[in-house]
ROGUDO-892595 format. One line per 3 residues: their letters; for each residue x, y negated, z of C-alpha. Coordinates in Angstrom, 1 decimal. Last residue first. Example, Ala and Ser with C-alpha at 12.3 -4.5 7.8 and 13.67 -1.06 7.14 Angstrom:
SA> 13.7/1.1/7.1  12.3/4.5/7.8
This chain:
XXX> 20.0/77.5/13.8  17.7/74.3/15.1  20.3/72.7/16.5
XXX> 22.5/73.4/13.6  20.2/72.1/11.1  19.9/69.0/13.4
XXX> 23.3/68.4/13.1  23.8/69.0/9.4  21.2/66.0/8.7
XXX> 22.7/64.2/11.1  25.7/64.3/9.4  24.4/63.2/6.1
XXX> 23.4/59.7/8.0  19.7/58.6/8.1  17.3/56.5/6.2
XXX> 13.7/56.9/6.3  13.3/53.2/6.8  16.1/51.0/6.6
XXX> 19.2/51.3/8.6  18.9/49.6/12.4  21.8/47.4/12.7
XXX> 25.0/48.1/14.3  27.3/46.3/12.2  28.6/49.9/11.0
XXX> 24.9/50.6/10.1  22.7/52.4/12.9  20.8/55.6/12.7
XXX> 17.5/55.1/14.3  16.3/56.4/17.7  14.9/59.9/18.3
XXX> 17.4/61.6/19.1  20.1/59.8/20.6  22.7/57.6/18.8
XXX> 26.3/58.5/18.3  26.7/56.0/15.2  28.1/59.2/12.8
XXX> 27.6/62.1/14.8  24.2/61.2/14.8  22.3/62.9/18.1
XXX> 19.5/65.7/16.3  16.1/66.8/16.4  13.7/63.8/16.3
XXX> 15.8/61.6/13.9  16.6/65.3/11.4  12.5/65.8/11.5
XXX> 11.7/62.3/10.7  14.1/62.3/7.6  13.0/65.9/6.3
XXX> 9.5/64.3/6.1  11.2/61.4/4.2  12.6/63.9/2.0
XXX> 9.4/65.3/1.2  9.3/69.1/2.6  9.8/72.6/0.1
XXX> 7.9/74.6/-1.2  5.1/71.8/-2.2  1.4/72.1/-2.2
XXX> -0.7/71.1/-5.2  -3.0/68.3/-4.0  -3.0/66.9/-7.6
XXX> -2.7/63.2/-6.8  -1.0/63.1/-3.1  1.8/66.0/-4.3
XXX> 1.8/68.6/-1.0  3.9/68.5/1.7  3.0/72.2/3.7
XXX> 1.3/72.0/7.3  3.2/72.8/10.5  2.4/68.6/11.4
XXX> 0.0/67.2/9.9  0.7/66.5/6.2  -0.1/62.4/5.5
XXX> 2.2/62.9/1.8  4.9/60.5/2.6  4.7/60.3/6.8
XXX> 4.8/64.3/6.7  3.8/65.5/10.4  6.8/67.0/12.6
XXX> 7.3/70.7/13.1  7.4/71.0/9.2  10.8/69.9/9.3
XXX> 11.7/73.4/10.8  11.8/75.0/6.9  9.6/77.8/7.3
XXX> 9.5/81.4/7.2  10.5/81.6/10.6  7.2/80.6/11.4
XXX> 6.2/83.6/14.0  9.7/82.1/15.9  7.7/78.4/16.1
XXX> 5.0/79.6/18.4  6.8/82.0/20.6  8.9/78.6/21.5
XXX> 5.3/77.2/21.8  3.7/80.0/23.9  0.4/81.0/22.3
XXX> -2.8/79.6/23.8  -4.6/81.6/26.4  -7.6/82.4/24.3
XXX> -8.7/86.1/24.7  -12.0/87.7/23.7  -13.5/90.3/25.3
XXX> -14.3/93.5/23.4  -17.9/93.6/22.9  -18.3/94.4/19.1
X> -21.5/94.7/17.6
């Protein structure tokens, strides 16, 4: 038998997310496509075969969390907006946010 205590103080998260290198940072949020919880792979809803790579509306969420938009110069977290300053549709977002949360996270 083995008597060695047992430690449980949970792992720092910054420590965390540098053991997961391996994976795309989108993963950090949970997949609104596919239901993935967050750090989990996408995978395809009829199969259940896991995916290399996240759903695009995955990728979405994770660039609106992480990043400002360099294009409307909204925070993280909120919306891109249209030149009218509406909210775009659903799991849209400008290219350049895209690249700014790749950076941030770089």
């Amino acid at each position: 038998m083995n008597h060695r205590p047992r430690y449980t103080a949970p792992m720092p998260d910054d420590l965390h997310h540098q053991l997961r290198a391996g994976q795309h940072p989108a993963r950090s949020v949970p997949c609104p496509h596919c239901k993935a919880r967050a750090h989990q792979p996408c995978t395809l809803r009829k199969s259940g075969r896991m995916l290399p790579k996240p759903h695009p509306q995955r990728l979405a969420d994770w660039a609106r969390i992480t990043a400002c938009c360099p294009e409307c110069q909204v925070e993280p977290g909120i919306p891109c907006r249209t030149a009218g300053g509406w909210a775009m549709p659903a799991h849209a977002i400008h290219a350049r946010r895209y690249q700014e949360a790749e950076e941030t996270c770089a």
